[in-house]
Backbone bond lengths (Angstrom), bond angles and torsions (degrees), N, CA, C in turn:
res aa  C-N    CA-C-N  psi(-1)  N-CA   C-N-CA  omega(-1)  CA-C   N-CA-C  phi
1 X - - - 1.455 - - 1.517 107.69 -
2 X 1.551 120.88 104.97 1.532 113.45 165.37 1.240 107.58 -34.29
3 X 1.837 87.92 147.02 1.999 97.94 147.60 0.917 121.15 -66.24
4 X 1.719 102.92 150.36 1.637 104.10 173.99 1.746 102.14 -73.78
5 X 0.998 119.05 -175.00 1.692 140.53 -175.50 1.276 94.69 -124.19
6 X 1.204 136.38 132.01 1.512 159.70 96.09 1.375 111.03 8.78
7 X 1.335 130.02 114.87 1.845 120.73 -165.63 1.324 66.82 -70.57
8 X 1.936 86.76 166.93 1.621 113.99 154.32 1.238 118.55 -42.53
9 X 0.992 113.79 162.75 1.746 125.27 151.18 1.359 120.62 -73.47
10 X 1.078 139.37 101.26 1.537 127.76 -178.35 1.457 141.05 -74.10
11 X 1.169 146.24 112.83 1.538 125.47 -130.24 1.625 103.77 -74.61
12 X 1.295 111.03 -29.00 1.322 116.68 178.57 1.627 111.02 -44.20
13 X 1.593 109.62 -52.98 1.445 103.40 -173.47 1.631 104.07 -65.75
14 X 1.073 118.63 -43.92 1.824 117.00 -179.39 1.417 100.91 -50.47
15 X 1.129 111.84 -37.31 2.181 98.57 -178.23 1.581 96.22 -68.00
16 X 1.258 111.53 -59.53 1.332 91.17 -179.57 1.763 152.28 -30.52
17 X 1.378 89.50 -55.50 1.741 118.40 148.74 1.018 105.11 -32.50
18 X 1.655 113.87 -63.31 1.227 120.24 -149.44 1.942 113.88 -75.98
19 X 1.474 96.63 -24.01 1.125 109.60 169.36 1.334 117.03 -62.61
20 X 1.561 115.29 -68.56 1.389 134.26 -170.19 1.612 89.62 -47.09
21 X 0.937 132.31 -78.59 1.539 144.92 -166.60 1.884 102.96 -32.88
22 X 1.370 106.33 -73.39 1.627 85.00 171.73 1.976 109.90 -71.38
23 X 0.981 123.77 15.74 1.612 77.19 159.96 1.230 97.02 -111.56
24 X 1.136 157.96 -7.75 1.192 148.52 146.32 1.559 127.71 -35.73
25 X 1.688 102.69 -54.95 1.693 92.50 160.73 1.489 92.71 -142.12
26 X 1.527 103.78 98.97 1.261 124.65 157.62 1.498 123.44 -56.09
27 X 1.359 127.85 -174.93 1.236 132.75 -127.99 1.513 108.68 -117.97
28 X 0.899 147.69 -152.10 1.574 131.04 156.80 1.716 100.41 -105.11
29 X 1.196 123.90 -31.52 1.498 135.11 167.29 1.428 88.65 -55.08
30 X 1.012 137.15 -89.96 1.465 141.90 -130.68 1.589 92.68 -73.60
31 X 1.312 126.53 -50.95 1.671 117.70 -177.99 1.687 114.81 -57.93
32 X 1.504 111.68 -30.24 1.425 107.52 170.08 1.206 111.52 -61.66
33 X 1.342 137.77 -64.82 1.077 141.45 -165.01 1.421 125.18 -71.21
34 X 1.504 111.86 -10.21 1.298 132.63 173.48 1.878 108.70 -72.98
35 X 1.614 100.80 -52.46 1.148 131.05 164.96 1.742 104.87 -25.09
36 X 1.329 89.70 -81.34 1.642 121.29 -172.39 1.113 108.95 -66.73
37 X 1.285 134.66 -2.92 1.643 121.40 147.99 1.633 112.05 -102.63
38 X 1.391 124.46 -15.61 1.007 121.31 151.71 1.777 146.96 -50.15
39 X 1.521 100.12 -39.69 1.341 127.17 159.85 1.900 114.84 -55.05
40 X 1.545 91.71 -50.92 1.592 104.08 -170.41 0.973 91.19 -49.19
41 X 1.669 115.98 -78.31 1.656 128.60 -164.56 1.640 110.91 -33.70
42 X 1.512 113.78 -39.08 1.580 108.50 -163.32 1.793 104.12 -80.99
43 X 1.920 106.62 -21.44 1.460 91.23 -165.93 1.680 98.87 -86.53
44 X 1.578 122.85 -13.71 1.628 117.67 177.32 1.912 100.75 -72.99
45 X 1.204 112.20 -24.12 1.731 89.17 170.98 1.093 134.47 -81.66
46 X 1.298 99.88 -30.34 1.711 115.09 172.79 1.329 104.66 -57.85
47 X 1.745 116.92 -44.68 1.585 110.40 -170.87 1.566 105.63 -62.93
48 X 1.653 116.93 -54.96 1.366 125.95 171.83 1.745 104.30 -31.96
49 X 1.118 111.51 -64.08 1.453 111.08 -169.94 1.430 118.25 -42.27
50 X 1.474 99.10 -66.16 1.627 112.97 168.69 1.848 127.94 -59.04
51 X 1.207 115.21 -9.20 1.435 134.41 170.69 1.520 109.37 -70.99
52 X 1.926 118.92 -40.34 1.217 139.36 -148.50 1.469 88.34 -95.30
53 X 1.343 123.47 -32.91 1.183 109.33 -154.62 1.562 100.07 -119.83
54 X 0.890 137.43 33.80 1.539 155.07 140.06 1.417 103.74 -56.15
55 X 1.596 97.36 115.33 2.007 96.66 154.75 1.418 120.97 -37.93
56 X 1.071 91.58 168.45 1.531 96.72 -159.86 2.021 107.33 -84.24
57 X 1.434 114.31 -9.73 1.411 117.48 176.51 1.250 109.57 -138.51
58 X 1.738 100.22 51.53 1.383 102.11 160.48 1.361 131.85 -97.14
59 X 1.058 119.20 8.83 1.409 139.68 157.01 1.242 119.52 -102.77
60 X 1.471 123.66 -4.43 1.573 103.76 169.56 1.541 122.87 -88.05
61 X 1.324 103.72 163.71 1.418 118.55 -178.44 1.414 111.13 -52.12
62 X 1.702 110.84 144.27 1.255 118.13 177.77 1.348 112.37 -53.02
63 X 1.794 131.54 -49.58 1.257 120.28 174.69 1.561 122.45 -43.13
64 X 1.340 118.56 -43.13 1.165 158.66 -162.08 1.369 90.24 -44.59
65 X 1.580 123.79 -72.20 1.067 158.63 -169.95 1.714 112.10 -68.25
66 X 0.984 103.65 -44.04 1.531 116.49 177.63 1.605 91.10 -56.07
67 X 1.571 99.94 -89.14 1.477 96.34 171.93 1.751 136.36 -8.34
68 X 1.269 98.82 -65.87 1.473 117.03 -174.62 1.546 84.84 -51.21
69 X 1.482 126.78 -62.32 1.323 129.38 -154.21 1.607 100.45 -60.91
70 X 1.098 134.86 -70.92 1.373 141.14 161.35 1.588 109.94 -8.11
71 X 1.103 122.06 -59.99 1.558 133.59 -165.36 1.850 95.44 -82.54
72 X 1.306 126.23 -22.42 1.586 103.00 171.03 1.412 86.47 -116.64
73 X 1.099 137.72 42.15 1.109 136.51 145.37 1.766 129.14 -87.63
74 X 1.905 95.44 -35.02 1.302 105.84 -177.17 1.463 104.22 -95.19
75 X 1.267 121.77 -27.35 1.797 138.30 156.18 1.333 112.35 -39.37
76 X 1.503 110.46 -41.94 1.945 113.00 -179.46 1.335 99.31 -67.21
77 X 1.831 130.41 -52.90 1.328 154.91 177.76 2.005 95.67 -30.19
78 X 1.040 80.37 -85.10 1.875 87.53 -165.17 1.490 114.23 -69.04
79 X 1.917 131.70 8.93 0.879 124.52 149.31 1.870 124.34 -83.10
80 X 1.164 82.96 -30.12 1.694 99.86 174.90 1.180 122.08 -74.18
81 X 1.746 125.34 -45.54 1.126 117.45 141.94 1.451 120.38 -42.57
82 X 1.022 149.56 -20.01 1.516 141.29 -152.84 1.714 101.42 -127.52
83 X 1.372 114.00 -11.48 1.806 118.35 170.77 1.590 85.39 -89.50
84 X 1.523 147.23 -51.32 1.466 146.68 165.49 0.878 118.11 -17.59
85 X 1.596 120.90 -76.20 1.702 142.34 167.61 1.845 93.18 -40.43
86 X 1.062 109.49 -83.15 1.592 108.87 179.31 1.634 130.87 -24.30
87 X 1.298 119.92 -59.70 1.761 141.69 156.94 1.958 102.24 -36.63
88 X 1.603 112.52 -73.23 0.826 121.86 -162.20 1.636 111.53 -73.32
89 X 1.110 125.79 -4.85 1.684 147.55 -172.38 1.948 85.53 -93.49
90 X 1.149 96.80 -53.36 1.619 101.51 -167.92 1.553 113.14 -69.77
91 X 1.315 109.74 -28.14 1.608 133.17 -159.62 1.540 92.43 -76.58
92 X 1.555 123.91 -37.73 1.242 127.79 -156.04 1.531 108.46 -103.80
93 X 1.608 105.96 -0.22 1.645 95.65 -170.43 1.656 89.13 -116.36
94 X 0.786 125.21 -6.42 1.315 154.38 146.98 1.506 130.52 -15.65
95 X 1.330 80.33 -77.46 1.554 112.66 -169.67 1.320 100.57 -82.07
96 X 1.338 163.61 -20.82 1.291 147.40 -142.70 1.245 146.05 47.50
97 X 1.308 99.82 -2.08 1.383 123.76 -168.69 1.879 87.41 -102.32
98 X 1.899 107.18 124.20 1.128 116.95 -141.27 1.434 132.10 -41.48
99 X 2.162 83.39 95.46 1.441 93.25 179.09 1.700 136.55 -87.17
100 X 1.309 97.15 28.37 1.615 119.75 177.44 1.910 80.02 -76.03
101 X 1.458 80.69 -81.11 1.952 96.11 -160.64 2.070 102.88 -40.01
102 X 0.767 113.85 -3.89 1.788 117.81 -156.90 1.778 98.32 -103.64
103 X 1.600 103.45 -39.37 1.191 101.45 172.32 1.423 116.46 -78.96
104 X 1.594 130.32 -41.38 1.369 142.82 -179.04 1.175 103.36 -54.61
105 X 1.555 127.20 -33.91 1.120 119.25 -164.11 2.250 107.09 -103.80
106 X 1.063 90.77 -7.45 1.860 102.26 168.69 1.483 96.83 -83.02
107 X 1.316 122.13 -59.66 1.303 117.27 -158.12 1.938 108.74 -75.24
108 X 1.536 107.79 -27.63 1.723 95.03 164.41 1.439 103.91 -72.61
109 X 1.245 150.01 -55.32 1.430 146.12 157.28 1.394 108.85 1.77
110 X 1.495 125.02 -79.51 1.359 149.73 -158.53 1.821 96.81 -64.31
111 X 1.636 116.91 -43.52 1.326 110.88 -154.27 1.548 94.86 -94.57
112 X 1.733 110.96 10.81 1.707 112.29 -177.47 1.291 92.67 -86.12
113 X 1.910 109.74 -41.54 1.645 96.59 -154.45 1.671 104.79 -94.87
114 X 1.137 124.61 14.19 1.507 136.67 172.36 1.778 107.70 -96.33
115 X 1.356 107.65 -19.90 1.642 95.48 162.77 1.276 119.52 -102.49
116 X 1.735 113.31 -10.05 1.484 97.15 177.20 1.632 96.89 -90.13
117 X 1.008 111.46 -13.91 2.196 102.74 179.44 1.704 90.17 -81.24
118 X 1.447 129.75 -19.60 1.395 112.96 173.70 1.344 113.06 -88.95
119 X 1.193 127.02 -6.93 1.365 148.97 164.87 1.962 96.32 57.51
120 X 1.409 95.03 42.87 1.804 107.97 151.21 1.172 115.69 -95.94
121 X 1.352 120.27 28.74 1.880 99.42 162.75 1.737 95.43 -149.93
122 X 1.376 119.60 167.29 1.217 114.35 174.06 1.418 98.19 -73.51
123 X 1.570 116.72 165.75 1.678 138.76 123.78 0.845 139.22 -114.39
124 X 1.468 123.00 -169.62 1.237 139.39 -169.09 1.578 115.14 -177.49
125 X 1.813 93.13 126.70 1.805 113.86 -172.25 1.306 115.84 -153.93
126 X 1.074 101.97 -170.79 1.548 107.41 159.44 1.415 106.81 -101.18
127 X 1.580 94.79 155.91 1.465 98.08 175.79 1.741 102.83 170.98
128 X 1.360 125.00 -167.53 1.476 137.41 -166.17 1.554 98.75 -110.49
129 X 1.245 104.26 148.00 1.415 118.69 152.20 1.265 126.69 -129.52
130 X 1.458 109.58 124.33 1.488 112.05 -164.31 1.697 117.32 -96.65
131 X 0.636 145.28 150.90 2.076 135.86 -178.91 1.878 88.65 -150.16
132 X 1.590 99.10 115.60 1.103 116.18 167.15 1.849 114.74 -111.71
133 X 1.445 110.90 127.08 1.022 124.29 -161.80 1.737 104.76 -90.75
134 X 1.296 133.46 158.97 1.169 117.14 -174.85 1.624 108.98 -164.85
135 X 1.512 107.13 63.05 1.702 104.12 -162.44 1.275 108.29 -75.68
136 X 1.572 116.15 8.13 1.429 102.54 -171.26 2.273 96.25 -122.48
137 X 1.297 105.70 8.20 0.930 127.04 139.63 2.067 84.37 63.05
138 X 1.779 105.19 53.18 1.170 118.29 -169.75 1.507 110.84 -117.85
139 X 1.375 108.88 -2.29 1.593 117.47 -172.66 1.401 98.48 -89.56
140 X 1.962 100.93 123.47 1.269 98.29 178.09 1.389 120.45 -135.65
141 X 1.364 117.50 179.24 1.766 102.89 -141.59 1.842 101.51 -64.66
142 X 0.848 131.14 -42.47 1.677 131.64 178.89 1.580 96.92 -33.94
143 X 1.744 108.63 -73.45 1.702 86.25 163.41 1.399 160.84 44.66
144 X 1.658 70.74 -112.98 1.614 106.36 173.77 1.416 125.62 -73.63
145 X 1.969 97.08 -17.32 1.491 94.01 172.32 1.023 122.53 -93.99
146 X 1.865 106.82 -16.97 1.522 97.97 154.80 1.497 143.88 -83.99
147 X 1.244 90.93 -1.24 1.904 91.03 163.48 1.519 109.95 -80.58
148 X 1.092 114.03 -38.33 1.966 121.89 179.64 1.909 82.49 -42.87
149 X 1.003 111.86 -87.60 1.275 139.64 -169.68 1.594 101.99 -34.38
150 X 1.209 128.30 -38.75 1.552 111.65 -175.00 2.050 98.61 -98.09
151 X 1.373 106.22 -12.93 1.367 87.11 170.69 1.867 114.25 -99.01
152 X 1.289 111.13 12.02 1.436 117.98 151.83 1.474 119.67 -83.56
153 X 1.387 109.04 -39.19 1.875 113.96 155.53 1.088 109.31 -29.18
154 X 2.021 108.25 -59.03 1.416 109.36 -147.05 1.789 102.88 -85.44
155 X 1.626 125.15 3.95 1.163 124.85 -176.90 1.619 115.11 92.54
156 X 1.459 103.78 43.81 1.529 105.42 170.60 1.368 95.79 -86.97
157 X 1.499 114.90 153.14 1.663 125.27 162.83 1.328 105.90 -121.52
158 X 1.049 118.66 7.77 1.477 120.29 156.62 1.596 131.40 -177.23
159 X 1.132 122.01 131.46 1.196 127.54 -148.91 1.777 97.88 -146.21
160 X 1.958 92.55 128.14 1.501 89.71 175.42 1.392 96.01 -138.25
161 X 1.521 113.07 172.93 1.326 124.52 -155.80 1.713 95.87 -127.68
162 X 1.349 108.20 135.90 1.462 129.43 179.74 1.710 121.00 30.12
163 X 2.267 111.60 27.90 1.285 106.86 -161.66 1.086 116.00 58.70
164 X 1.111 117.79 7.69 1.955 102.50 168.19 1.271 97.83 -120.20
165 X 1.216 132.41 -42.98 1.507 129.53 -148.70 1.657 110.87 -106.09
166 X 1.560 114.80 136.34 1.582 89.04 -177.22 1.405 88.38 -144.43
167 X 1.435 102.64 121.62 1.793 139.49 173.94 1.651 127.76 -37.46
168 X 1.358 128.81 71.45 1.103 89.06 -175.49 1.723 93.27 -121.99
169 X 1.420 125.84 -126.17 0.884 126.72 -167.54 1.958 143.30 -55.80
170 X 1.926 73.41 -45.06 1.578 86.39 -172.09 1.789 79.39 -95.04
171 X 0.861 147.89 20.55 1.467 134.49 168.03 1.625 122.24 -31.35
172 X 1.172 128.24 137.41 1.688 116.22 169.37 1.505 93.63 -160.87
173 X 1.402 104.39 140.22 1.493 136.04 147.92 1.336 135.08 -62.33
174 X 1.290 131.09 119.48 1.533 120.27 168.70 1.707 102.30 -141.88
175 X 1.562 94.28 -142.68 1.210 102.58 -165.87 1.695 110.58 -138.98
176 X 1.353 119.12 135.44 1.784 113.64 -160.08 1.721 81.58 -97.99
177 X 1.734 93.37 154.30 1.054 103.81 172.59 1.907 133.88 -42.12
178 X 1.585 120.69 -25.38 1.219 89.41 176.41 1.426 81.99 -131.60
179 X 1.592 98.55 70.84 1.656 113.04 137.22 1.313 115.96 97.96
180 X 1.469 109.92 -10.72 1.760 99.86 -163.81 1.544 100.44 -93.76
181 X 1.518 106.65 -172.08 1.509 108.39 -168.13 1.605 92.26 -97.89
182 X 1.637 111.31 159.14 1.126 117.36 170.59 1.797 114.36 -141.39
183 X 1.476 111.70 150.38 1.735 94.46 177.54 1.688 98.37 -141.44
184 X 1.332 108.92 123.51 1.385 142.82 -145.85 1.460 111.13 26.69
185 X 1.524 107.10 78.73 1.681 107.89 -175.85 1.352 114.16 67.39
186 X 0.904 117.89 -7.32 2.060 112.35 168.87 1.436 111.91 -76.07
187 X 1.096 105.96 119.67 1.776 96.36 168.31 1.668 106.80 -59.13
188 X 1.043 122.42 153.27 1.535 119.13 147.28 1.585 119.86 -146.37
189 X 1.796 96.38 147.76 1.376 122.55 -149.05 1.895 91.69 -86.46
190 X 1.532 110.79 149.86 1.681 99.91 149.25 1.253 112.40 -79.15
191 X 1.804 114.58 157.24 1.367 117.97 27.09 1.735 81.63 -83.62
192 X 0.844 139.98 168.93 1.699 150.81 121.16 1.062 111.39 -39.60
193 X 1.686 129.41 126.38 1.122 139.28 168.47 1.529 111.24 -136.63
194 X 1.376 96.88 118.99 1.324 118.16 -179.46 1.426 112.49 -98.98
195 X 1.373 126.50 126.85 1.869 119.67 -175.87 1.993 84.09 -120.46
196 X 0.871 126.41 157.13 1.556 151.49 163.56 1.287 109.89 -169.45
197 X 1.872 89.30 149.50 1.488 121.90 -159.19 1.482 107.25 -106.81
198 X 1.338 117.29 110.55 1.475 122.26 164.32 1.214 119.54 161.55
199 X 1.886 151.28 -154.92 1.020 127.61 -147.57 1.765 96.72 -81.35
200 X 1.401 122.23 139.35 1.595 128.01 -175.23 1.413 105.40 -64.69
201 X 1.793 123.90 -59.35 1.080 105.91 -152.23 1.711 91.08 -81.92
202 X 1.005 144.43 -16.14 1.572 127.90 168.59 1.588 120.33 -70.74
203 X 1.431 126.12 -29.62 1.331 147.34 166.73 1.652 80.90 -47.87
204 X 1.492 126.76 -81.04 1.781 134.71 -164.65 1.488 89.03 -34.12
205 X 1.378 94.14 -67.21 2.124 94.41 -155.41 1.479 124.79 -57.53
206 X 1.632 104.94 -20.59 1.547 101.31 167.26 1.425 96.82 -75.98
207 X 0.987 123.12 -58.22 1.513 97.31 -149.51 1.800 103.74 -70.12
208 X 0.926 130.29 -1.66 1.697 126.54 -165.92 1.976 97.01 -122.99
209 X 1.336 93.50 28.77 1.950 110.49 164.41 1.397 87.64 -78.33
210 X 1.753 112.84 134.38 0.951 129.37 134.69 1.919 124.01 -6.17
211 X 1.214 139.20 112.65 1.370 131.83 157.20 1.523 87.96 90.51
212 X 1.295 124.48 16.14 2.057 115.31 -170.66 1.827 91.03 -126.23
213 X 1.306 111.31 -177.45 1.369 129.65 -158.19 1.145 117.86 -30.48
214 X 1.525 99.23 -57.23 1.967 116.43 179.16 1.565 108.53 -48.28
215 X 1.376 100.88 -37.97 1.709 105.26 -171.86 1.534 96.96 -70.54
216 X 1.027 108.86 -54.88 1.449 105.34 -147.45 1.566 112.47 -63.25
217 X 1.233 113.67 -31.59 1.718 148.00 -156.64 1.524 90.40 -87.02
218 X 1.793 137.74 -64.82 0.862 125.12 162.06 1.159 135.58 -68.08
219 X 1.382 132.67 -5.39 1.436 131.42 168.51 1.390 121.81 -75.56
220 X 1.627 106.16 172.61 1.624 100.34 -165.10 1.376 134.97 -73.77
221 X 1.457 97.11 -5.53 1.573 107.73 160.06 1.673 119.37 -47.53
222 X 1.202 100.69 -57.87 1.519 117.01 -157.71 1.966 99.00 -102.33
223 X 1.045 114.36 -40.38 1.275 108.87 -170.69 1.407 122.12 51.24
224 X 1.230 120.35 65.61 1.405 129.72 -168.26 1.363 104.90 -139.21
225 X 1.808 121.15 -175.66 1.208 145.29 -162.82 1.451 112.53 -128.06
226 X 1.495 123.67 130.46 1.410 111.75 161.98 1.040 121.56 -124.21
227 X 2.404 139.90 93.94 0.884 101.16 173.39 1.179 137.80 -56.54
228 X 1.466 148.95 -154.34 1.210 158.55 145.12 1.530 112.99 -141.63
229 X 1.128 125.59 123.96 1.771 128.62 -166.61 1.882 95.18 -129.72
230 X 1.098 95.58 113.27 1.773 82.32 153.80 1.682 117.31 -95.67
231 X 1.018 86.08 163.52 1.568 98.64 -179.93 1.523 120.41 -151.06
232 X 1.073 100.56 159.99 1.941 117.13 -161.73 1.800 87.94 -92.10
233 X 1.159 123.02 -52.14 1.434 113.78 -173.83 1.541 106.50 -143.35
234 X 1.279 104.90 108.98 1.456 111.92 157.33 1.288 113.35 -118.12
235 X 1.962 97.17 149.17 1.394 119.82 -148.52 1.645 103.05 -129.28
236 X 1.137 94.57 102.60 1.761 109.68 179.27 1.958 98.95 -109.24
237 X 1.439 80.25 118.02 1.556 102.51 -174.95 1.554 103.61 -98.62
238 X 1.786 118.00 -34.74 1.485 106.97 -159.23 2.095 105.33 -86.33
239 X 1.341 114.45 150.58 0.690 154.76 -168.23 1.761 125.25 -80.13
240 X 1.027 137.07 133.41 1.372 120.36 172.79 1.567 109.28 -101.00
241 X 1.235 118.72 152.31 1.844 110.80 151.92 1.183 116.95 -105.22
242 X 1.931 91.91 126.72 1.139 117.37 153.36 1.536 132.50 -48.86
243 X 1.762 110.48 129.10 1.471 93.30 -173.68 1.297 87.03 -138.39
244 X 1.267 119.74 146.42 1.617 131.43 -171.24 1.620 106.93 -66.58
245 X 1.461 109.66 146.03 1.588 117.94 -175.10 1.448 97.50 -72.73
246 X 1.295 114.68 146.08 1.894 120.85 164.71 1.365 111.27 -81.98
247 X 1.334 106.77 -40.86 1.491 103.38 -169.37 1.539 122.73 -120.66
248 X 1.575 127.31 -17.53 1.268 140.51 162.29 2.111 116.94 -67.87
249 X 1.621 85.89 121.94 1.799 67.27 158.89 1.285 106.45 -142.50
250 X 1.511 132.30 -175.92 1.002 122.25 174.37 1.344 117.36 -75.63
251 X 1.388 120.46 171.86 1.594 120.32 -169.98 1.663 99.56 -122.21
């Protein structure tokens, strides 16, 4: 009976070997370069890592920053004045020394600054007026709520829209059926003119922040205009209606 034969060897399995074998003990070529993509990989996470964890305006411009600083600068101003008013409101009802008249005169105080945040009575201040131009008729209501919104950052206490419309809490933006912008059911026409009441040159600097209204309004998205006017006294006459809460009451 012949011998059997031994199959071939197949070259495929020898690469294999041959594989397994250097990566197991690789080469002095192959460990450098193994090395050296190892290193790479560790110094792009560390950078990633350290990129992530940067404040959030550490790349903005020194003006940028100035600004920002300015605007919680005048924000520190009118809380401190207003913890003052508060202390000294307390100091006087306090004291006994006539605290009939001390209370009458806190509580008309209190029911002044609850109608201008209800924006049922006219005023009058200083403050900016803004007129945004819009020939390509690209300004849209989100927008508009973020300029409301960055000149409440910047310490507006009151802000009205095109003399007709006046801003206060339950305020909202949309859109009328054939297309235009509206703010609480008002249509409104361009340019947009926004007037708000409070310090002018900080009212300017929020809105002319880097990445905020001015930007957005003049860039190529929108292709638009923003004046900005300060003023010694602006006079917002219009009014909001009050409409009774459904579900809040007092406690």
């Amino acid at each position: 009976m012949p011998d059997e034969k031994a199959p071939p060897r197949r070259a495929d399995d020898r690469s294999r070997r041959d594989m397994l074998h250097d990566f197991l003990r690789p080469s002095r070529g192959q460990f450098v370069v193994g090395l050296a993509l190892f290193l790479t990989a560790l110094i792009v996470v560390v950078t990633l890592q350290s990129q992530a964890n940067q404040p959030e305006f550490a790349n903005a411009r020194q003006a940028d920053l100035i600004q920002l600083l300015d605007n919680i600068t005048a924000e520190t101003r009118r809380l401190e004045d207003e913890v003052n008013n508060l202390e000294q409101a307390r100091d006087d009802l306090l004291s006994g020394v006539d605290q009939e008249q001390a209370a009458r005169a806190e509580a008309e105080r209190r029911l002044e600054q609850a109608e201008i945040l209800a924006g049922t009575v006219p005023v009058t201040g200083p403050g900016v007026r803004l007129v945004i131009a819009d020939p390509g008729g690209r300004v849209s209501a989100e927008l508009l709520l973020d300029a409301v919104e960055e000149l409440r950052d910047a310490g507006a206490e009151v802000i009205e829209l095109n003399d007709r419309v006046r801003l206060v809490m339950t305020s909202w933006f949309g859109t009328s059926a054939d297309g235009r912008l509206t703010a609480d059911g008002v249509v409104l026409e361009a340019p947009y003119t926004i007037e708000a009441i409070g310090d002018p040159a900080t009212l300017e600097a929020g809105a002319r922040f880097r990445g905020g209204l001015v930007s957005e309004v003049e860039g190529d998205r929108i292709g638009g205009t923003v004046t900005i006017t300060q003023l010694d006294s602006v006079q917002i006459d219009s009014i909001a209606e009050v409409t009774p809460n459904e579900f809040a009451t007092p406690r």
